[in-house]
KEBAKOL-994986 format. One record per residue: x negated, y, z negated of N, C-alpha, C in turn; residue in three letters. Coordinates in steps of 0.1 Angstrom, whole numbers, padded with zeros to 4 digits, always signed. Last residue first. Example, Ala and Ser with C-alpha at 12.3 -4.5 7.8 and 13.67 -1.06 7.14 Angstrom:
// residues 2
-0128-0022-0071-0137-0011-0071-0129+0000-0079ser -0132-0057-0078-0123-0045-0078-0132-0033-0078ala 
***
This chain:
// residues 403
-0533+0134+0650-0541+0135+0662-0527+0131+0677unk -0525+0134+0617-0523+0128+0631-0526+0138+0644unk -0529+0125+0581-0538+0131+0598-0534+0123+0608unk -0522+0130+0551-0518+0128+0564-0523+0134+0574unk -0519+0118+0514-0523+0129+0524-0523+0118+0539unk -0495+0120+0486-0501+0119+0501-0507+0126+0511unk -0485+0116+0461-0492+0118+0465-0498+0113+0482unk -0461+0106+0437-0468+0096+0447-0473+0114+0455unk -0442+0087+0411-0449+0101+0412-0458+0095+0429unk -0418+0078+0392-0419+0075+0401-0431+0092+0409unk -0400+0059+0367-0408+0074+0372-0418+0069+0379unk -0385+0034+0369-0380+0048+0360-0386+0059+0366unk -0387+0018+0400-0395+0027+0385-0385+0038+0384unk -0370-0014+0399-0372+0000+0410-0380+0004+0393unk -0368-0035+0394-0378-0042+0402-0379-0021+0408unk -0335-0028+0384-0339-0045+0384-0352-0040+0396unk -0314-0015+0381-0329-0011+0383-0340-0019+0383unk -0290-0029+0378-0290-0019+0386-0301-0015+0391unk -0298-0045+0354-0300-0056+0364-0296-0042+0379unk -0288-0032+0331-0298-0033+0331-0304-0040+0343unk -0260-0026+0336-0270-0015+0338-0283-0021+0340unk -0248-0053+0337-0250-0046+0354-0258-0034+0346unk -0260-0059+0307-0264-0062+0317-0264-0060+0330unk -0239-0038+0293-0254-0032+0293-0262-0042+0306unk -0208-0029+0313-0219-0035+0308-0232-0036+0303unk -0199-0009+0329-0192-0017+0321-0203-0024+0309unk -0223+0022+0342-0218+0005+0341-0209+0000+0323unk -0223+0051+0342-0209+0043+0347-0210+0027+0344unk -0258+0057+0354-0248+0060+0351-0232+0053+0352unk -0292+0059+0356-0283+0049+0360-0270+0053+0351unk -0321+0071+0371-0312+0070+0364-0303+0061+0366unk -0351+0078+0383-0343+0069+0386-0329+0064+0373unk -0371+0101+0397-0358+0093+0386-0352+0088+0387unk -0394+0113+0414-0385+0103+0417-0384+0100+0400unk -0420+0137+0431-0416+0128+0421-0403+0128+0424unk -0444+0142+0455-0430+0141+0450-0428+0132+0441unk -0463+0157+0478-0462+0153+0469-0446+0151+0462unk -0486+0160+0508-0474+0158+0504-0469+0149+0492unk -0505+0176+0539-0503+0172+0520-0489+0167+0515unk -0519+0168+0567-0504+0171+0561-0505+0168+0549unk -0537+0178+0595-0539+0174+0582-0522+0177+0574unk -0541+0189+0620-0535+0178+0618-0532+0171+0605unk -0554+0216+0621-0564+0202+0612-0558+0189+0620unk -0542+0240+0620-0551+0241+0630-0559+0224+0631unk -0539+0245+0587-0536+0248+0597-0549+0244+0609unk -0517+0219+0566-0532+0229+0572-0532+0232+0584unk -0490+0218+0551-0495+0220+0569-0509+0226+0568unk -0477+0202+0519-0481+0217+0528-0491+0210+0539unk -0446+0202+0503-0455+0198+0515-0462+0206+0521unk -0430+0191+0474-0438+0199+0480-0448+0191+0493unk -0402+0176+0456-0416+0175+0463-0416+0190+0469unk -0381+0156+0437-0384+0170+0441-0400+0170+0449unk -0349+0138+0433-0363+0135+0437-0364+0158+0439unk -0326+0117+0416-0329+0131+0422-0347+0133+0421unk -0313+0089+0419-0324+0092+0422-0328+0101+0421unk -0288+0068+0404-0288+0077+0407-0305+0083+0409unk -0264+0039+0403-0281+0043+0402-0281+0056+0409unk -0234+0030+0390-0243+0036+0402-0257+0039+0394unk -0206+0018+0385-0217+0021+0374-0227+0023+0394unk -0184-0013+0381-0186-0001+0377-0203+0005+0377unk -0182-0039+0407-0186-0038+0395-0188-0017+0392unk -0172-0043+0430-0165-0045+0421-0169-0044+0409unk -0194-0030+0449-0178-0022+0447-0169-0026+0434unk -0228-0033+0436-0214-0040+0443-0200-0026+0437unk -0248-0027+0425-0240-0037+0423-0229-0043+0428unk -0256-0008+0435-0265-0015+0437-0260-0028+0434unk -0245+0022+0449-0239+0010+0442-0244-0002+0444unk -0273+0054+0446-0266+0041+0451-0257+0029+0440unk -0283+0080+0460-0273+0073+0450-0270+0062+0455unk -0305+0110+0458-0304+0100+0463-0288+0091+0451unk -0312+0142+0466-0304+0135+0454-0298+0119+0462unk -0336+0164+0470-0333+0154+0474-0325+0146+0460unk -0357+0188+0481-0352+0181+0471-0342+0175+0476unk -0391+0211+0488-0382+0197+0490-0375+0195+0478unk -0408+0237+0506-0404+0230+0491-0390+0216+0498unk -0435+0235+0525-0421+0237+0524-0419+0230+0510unk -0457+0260+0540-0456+0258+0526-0441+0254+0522unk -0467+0278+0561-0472+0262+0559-0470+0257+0545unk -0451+0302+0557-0456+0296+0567-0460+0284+0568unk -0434+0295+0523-0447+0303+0530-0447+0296+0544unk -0412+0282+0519-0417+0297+0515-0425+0301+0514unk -0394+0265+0538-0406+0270+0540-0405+0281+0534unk -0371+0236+0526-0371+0255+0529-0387+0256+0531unk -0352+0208+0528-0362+0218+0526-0363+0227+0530unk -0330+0182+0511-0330+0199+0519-0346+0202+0518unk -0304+0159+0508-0318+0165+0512-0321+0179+0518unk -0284+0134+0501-0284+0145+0506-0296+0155+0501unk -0274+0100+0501-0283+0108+0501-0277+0123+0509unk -0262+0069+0495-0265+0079+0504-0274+0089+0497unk -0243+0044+0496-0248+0046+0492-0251+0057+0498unk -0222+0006+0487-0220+0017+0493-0236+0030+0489unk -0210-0023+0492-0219-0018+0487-0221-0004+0495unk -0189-0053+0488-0191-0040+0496-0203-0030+0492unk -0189-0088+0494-0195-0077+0485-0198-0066+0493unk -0164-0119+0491-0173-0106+0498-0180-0097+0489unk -0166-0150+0483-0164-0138+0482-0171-0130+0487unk -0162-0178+0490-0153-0170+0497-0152-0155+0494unk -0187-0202+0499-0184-0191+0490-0177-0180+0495unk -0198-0221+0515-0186-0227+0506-0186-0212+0497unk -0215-0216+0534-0224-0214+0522-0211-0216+0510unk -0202-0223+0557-0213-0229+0549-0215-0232+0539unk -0196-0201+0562-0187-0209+0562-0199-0222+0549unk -0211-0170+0550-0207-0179+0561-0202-0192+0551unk -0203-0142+0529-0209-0150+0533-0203-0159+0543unk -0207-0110+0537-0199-0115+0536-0206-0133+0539unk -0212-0078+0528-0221-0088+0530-0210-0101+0530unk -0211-0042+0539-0199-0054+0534-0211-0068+0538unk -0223-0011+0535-0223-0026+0538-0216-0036+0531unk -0225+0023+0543-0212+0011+0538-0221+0003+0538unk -0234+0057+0538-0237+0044+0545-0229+0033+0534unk -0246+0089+0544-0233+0082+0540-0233+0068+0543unk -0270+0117+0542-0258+0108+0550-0253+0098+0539unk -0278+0150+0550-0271+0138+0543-0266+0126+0550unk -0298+0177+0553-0300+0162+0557-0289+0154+0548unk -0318+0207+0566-0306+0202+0556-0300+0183+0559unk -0341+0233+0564-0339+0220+0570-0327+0211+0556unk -0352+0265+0569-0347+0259+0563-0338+0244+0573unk -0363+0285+0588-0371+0278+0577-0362+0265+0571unk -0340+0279+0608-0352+0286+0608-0359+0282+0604unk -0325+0257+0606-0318+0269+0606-0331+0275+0603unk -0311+0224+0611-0325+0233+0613-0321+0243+0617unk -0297+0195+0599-0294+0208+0605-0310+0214+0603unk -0273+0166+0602-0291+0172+0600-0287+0187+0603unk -0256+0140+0587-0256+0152+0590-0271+0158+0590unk -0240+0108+0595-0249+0114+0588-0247+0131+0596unk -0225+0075+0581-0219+0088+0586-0235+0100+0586unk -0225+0038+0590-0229+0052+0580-0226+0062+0588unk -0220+0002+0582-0219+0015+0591-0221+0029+0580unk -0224-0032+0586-0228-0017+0582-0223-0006+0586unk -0222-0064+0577-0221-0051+0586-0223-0041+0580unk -0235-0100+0574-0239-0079+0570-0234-0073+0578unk -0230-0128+0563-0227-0118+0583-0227-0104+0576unk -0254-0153+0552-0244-0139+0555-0240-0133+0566unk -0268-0172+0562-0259-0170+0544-0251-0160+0549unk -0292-0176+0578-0278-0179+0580-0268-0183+0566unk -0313-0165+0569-0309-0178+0572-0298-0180+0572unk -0300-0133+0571-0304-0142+0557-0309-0155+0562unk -0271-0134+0594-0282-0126+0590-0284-0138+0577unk -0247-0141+0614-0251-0151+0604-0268-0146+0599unk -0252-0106+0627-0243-0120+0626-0252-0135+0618unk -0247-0076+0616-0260-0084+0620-0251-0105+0617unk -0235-0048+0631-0232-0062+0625-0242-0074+0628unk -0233-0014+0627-0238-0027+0632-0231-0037+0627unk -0225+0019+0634-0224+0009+0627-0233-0005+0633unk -0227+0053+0627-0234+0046+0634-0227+0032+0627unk -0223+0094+0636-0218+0081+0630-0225+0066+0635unk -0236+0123+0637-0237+0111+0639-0228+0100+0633unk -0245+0157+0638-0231+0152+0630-0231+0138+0639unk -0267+0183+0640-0262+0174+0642-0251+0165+0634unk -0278+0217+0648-0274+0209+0641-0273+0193+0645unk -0304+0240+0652-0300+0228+0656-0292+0225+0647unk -0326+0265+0658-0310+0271+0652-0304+0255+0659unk -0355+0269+0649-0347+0263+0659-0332+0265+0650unk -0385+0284+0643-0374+0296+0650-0362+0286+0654unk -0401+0264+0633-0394+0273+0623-0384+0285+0632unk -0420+0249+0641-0403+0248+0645-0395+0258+0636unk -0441+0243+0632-0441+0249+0649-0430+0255+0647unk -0440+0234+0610-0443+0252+0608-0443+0256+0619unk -0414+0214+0601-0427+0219+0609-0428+0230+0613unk -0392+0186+0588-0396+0201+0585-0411+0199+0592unk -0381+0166+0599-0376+0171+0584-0381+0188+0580unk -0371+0160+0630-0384+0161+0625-0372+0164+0610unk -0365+0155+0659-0363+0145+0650-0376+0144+0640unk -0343+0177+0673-0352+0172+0672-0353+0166+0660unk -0314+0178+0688-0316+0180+0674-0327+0170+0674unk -0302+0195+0717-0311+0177+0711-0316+0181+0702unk -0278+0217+0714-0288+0206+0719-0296+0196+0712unk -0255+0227+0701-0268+0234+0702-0280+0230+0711unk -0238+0203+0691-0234+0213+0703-0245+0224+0707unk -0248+0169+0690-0254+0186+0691-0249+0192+0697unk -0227+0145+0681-0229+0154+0688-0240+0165+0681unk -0236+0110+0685-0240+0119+0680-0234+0128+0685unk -0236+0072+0677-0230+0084+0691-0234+0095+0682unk -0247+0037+0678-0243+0050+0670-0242+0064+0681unk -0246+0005+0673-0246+0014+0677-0242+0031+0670unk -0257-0030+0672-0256-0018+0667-0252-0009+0677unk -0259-0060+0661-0251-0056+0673-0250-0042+0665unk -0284-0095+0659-0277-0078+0651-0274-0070+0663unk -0271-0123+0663-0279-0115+0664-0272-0100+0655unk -0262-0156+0673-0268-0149+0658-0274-0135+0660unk -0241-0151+0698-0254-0155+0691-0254-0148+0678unk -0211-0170+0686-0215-0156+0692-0227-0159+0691unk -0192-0182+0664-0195-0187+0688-0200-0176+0690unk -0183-0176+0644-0178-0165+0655-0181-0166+0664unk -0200-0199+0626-0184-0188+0624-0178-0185+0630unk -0218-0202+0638-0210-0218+0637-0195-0204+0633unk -0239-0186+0658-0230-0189+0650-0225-0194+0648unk -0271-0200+0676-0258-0195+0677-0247-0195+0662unk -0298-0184+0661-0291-0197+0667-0278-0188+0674unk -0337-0171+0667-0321-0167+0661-0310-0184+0670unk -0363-0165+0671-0360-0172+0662-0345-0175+0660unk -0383-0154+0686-0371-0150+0692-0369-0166+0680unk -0404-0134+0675-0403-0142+0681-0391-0145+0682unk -0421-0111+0656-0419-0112+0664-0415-0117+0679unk -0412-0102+0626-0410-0108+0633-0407-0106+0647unk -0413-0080+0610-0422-0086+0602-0416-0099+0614unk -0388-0054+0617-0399-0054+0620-0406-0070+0620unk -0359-0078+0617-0369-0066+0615-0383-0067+0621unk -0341-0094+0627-0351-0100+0617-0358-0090+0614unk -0327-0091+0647-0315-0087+0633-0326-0094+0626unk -0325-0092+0675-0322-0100+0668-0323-0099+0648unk -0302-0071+0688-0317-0070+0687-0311-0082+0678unk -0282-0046+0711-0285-0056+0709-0300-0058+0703unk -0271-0013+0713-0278-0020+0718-0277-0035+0709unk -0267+0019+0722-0259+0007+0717-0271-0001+0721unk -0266+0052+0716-0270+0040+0714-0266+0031+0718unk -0261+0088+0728-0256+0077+0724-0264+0064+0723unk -0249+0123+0725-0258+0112+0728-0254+0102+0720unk -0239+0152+0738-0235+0143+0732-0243+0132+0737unk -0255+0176+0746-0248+0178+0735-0244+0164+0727unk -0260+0171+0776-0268+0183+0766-0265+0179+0750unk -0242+0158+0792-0239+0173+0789-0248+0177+0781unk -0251+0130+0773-0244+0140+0782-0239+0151+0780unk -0280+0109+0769-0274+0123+0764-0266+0127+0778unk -0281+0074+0767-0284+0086+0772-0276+0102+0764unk -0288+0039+0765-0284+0051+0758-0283+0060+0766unk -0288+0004+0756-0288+0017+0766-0280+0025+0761unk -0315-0018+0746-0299-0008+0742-0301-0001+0753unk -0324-0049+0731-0326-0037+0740-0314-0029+0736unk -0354-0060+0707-0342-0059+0711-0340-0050+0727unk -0370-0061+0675-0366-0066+0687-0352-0064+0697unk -0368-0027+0648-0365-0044+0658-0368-0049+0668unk -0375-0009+0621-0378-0013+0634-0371-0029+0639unk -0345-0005+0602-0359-0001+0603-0361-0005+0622unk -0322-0008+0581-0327-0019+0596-0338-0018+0601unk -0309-0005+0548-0314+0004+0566-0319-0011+0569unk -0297-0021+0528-0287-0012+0537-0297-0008+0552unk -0309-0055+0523-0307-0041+0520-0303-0031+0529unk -0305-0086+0511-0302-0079+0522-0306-0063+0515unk -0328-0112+0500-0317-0104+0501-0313-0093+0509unk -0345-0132+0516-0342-0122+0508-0332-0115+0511unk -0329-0166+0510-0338-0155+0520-0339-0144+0511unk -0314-0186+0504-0324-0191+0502-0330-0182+0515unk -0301-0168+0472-0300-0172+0485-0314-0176+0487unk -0280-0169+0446-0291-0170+0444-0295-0177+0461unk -0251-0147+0433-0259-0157+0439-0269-0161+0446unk -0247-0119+0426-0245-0128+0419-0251-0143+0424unk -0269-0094+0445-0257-0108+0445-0260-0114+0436unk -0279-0062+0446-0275-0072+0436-0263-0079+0441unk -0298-0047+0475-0290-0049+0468-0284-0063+0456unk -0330-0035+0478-0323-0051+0483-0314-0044+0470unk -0340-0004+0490-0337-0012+0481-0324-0027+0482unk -0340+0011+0514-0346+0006+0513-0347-0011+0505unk -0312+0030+0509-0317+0026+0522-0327+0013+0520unk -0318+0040+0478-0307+0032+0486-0306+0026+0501unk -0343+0058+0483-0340+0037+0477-0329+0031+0481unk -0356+0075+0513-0345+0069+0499-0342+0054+0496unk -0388+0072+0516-0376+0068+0521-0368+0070+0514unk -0419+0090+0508-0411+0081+0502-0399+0081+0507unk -0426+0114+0515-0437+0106+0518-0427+0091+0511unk -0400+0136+0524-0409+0134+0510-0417+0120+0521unk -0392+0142+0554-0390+0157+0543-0402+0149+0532unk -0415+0132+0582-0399+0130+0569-0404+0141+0563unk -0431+0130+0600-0425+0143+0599-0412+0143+0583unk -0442+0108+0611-0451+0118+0601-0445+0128+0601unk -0422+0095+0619-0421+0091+0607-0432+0100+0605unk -0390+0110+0632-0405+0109+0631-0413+0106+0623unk -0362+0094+0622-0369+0108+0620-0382+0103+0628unk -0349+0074+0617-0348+0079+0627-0358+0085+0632unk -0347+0069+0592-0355+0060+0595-0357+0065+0611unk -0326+0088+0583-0339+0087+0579-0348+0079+0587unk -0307+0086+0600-0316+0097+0602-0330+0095+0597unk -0292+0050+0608-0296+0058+0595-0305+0071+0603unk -0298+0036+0634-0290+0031+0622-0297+0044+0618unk -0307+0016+0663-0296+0030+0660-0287+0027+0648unk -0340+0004+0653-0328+0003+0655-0318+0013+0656unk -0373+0016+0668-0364+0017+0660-0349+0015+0665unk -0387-0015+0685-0382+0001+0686-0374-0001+0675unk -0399-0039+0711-0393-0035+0696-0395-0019+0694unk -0376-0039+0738-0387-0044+0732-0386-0040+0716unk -0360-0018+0764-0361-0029+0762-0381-0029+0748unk -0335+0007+0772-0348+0001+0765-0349-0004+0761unk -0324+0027+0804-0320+0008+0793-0335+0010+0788unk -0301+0052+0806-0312+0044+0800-0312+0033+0798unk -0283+0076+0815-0277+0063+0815-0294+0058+0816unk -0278+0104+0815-0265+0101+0812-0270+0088+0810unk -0302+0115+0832-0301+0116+0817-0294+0108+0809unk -0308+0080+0849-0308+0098+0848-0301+0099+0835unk -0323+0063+0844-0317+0059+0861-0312+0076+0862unk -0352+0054+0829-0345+0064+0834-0340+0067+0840unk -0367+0027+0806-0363+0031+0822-0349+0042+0820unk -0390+0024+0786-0374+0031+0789-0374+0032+0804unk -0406-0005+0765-0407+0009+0778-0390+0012+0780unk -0423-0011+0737-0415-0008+0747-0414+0000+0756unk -0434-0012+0705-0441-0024+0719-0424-0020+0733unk -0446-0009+0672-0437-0004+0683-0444-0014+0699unk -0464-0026+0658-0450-0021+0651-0441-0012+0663unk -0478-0050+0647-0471-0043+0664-0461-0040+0658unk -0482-0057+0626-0493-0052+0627-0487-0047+0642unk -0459-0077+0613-0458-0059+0616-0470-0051+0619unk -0464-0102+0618-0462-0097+0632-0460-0078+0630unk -0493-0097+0599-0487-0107+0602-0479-0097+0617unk -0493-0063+0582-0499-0078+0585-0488-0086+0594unk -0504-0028+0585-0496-0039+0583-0498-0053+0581unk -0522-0010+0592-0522-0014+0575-0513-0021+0575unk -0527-0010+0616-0531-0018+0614-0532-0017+0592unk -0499-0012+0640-0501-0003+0627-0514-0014+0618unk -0501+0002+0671-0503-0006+0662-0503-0004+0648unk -0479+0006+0699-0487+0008+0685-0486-0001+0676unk -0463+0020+0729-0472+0010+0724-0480+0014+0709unk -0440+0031+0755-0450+0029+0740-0457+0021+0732unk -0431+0046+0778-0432+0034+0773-0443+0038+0763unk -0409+0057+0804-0417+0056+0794-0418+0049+0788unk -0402+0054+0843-0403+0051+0829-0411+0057+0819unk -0400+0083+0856-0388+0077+0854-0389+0067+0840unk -0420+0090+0870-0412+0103+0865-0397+0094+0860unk -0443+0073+0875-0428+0072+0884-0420+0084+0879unk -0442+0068+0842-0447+0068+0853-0436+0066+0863unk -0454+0083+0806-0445+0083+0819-0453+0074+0827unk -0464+0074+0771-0462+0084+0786-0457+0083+0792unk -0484+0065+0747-0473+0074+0746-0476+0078+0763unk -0506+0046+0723-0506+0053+0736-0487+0055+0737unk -0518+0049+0688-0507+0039+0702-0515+0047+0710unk -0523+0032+0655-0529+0037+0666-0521+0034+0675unk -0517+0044+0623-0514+0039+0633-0519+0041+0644unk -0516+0033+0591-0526+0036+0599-0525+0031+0614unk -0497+0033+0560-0496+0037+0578-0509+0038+0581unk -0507+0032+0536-0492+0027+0538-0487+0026+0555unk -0530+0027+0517-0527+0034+0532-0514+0026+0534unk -0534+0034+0482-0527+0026+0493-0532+0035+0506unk -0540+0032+0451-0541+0041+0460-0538+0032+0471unk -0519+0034+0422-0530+0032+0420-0529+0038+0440unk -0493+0007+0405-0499+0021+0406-0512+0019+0417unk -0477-0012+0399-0474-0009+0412-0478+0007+0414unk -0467-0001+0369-0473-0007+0382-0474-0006+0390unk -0466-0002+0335-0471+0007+0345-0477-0006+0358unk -0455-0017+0316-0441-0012+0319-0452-0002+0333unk -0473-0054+0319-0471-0039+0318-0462-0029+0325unk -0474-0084+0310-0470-0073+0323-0464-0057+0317unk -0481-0106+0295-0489-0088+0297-0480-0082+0307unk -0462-0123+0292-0476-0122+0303-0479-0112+0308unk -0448-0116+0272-0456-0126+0267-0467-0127+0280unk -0435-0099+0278-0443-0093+0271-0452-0106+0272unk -0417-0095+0311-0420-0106+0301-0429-0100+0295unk -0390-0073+0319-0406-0077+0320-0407-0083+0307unk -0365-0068+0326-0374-0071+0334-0387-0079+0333unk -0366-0033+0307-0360-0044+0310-0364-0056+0323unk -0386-0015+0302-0386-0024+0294-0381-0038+0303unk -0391+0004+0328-0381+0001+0318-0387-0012+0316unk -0424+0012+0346-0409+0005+0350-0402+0003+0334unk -0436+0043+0362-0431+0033+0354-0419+0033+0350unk -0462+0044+0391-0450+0039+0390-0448+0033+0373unk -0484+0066+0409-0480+0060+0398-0464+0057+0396unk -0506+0066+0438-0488+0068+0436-0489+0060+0419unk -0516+0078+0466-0520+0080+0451-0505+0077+0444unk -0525+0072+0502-0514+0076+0489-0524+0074+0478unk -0528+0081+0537-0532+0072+0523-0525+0083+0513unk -0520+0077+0569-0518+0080+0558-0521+0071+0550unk -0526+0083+0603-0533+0075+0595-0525+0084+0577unk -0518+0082+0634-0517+0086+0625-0521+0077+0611unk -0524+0092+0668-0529+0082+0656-0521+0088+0648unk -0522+0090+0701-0521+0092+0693-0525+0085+0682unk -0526+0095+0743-0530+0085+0732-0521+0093+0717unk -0508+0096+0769-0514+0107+0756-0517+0093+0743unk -0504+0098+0803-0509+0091+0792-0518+0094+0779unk -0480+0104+0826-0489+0110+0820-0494+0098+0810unk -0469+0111+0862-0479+0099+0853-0489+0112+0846unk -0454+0131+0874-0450+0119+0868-0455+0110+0863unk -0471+0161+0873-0462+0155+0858-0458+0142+0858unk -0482+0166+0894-0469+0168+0892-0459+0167+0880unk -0511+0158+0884-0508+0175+0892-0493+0172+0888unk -0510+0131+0857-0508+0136+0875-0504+0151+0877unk -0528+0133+0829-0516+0137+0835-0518+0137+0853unk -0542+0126+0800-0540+0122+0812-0527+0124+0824unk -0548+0143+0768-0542+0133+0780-0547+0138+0787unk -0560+0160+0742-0564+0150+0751-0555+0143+0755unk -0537+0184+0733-0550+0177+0726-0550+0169+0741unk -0520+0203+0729-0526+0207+0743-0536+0197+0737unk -0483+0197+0716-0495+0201+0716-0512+0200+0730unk -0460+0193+0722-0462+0211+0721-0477+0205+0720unk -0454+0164+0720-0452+0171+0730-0461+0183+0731unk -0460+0153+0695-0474+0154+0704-0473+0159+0715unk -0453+0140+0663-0453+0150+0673-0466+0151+0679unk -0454+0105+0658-0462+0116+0658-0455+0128+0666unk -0433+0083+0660-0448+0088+0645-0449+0096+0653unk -0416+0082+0679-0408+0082+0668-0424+0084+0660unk -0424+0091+0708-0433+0081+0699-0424+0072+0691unk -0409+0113+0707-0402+0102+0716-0411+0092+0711unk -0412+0140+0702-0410+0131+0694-0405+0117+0700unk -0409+0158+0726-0421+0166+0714-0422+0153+0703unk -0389+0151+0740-0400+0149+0746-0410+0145+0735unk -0361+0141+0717-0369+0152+0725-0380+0147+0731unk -0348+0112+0706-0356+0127+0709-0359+0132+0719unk -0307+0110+0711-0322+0107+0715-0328+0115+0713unk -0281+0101+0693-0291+0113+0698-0303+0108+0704unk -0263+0071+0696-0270+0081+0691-0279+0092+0696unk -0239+0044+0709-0237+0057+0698-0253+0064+0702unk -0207+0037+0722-0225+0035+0718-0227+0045+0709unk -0178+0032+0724-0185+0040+0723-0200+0054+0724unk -0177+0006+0727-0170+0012+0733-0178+0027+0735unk -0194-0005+0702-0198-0006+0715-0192-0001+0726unk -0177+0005+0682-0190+0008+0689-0197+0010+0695unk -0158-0012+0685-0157+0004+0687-0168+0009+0689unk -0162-0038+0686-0160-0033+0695-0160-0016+0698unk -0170-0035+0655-0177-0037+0664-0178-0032+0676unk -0145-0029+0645-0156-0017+0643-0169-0020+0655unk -0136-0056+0651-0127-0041+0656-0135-0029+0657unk -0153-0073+0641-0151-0071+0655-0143-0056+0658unk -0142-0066+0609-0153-0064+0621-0156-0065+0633unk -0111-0070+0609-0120-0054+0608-0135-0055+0613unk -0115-0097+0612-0107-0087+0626-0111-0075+0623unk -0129-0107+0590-0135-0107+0605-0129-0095+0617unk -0107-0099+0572-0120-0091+0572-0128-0093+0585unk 
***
């Protein structure tokens, strides 16, 4: 199993992998290209500096199955209800020298080190060939890819999100399939227009850490770190990195990505996690189309005296349509093997929402309900331990202003 990872590894890295955005989304939160609001620009274009914000608050009711919950300490099957700011972001966004960009933001509905949720600059030797250094989204998953005030629903897919089921009891949290934001660098670029790519290095703690905490591996003499990459083609061009926008409604884009990682002695050092996933986007006028495909094999270290693996598989496929000018419908069938390969039986998500664009505001509405089913287990216990901490029903409400 090590020689299949290094193999995928290497291939990756041979390879690199992913799309880059567009001008109009290079933040990753806000579109801010197309728009004519407050910067700072040099007569020539090479020094510019566009401030941005984004601020979102929610209304979200959650309920949870019987199973799980102790009667005897009131805990009620309704939680994890009630009203949140889940984002309130403030950056700057620009050029200089016509060569780097760089970004900077804060999220202050975060805590601890996720209150710096972006912090980097790109150097630009020419299109083909980039180095970005600092924290930035990882090259893993569309979703997480996307712009984050631009996703299709105001809620991620679970299977991305959601810590997967080990039979044994670690002394970190458990792992779950996306990667989100990191420390780290990569070099990327777009060739020819069409084909783009990632690779990069990061230490494999996420966002919620900002310090260089990682060892060497006693397994593989390597550092402890997370090694990613992912390649893309657009034969149409740079498939912007939105779910749906009433600017964008004339773009005829596709995209077709593959991406893998391997985060080395990941958990406090319990596990070596690799990953990889397959994904698809497309933008056909009104209409916006989104799947992807994602592995992880969690395999534990020498250490931990435990010789078994666990594969876990999962995905998603998404669509929205505009049937009014500022009016997109949404749906979405999320899935995941929360249990493992070796055990029977999957969790199933199909989600539906509505989003509507005020005009002229920055203002974004956006509503969606989530089920959470569970189908195929051997057992009443893998069914009952599949939904272990997720809601049966799942309803959430948002509204959204970015500047």
């Amino acid at each position: 199993m090590k020689k299949i990872f290094a193999i995928a590894l290497m291939a990756s890295m041979t390879l690199t992998a992913a799309a880059q955005h567009d001008e109009d989304t290079e933040n990753g939160i806000v579109s801010i290209g197309e728009r004519k609001g407050f910067q700072i620009a040099s007569k020539d274009g090479a020094f510019t500096f566009k401030p941005y914000m984004l601020v979102q608050t929610s209304a979200a009711f959650n309920y949870y199955d019987d199973e799980g919950l102790d009667k005897a300490y009131n805990q009620d099957n309704v939680a994890n209800s009630g009203f949140a700011v889940p984002y309130a972001v403030l950056g700057f966004t620009g050029k200089v020298y016509g060569k780097v960009t760089y970004n900077l933001s804060i999220n202050a509905a975060g805590s601890g080190s996720g209150i710096l949720q972006q912090a980097w600059f790109d150097v630009k030797a020419k299109d083909e060939f980039c180095v970005r250094v600092g924290k930035f989204k990882t090259p893993f998953s569309h979703a997480y890819l996307t712009t984050l005030g631009e996703t299709l629903m105001p809620s991620l897919p679970t299977s991305l999100t959601a810590t997967v089921i080990l039979p044994y009891s670690l002394n970190a949290v458990t792992p779950n399939i996306g990667t989100g934001f990191d420390l780290g660098a990569e070099i990327h670029g777009l060739v020819g227009g069409k084909f783009g790519y990632e690779v990069g290095i990061f230490n494999g703690t996420g966002a919620s850490v900002n310090s260089a905490t990682k060892t060497f591996s006693d397994d593989w003499h390597i550092p402890s770190l997370l090694y990613a990459g992912r390649i893309s083609l657009m034969p149409k061009g740079v498939m912007p990195a939105t779910q749906g926008n009433p600017n964008r409604l004339n773009e005829d884009k596709y995209m077709i990505a593959a991406s893998t990682s391997l985060n080395v002695e990941s958990e406090s050092e319990s596990t070596n996690d690799f990953r990889a996933g397959l994904e698809f986007a497309m933008l056909k006028n009104k209409l916006y189309l989104g799947g992807e495909f994602y592995y992880m094999h969690v395999g534990f270290t020498e250490r931990q005296k435990i010789d078994e693996g666990f594969d876990y598989i999962g995905g998603y496929v998404q669509g929205g349509y505009f049937v009014a000018p500022r009016t997109q419908l949404a749906l979405r069938y999320d899935f995941m093997n929360r249990n493992g390969l070796d055990a029977n039986g999957s969790i199933n998500m199909p989600a539906v929402g509505v989003n509507y664009f005020f005009r002229g505001t920055g203002l974004k509405l956006q509503a969606m309900y989530q089920y959470t089913g569970r189908t195929g287990h051997d057992t009443q216990l893998d069914r009952d331990n599949d939904d272990l901490g997720l809601a049966v029903h799942s309803a959430k409400v948002m509204l959204q202003y970015t500047f």
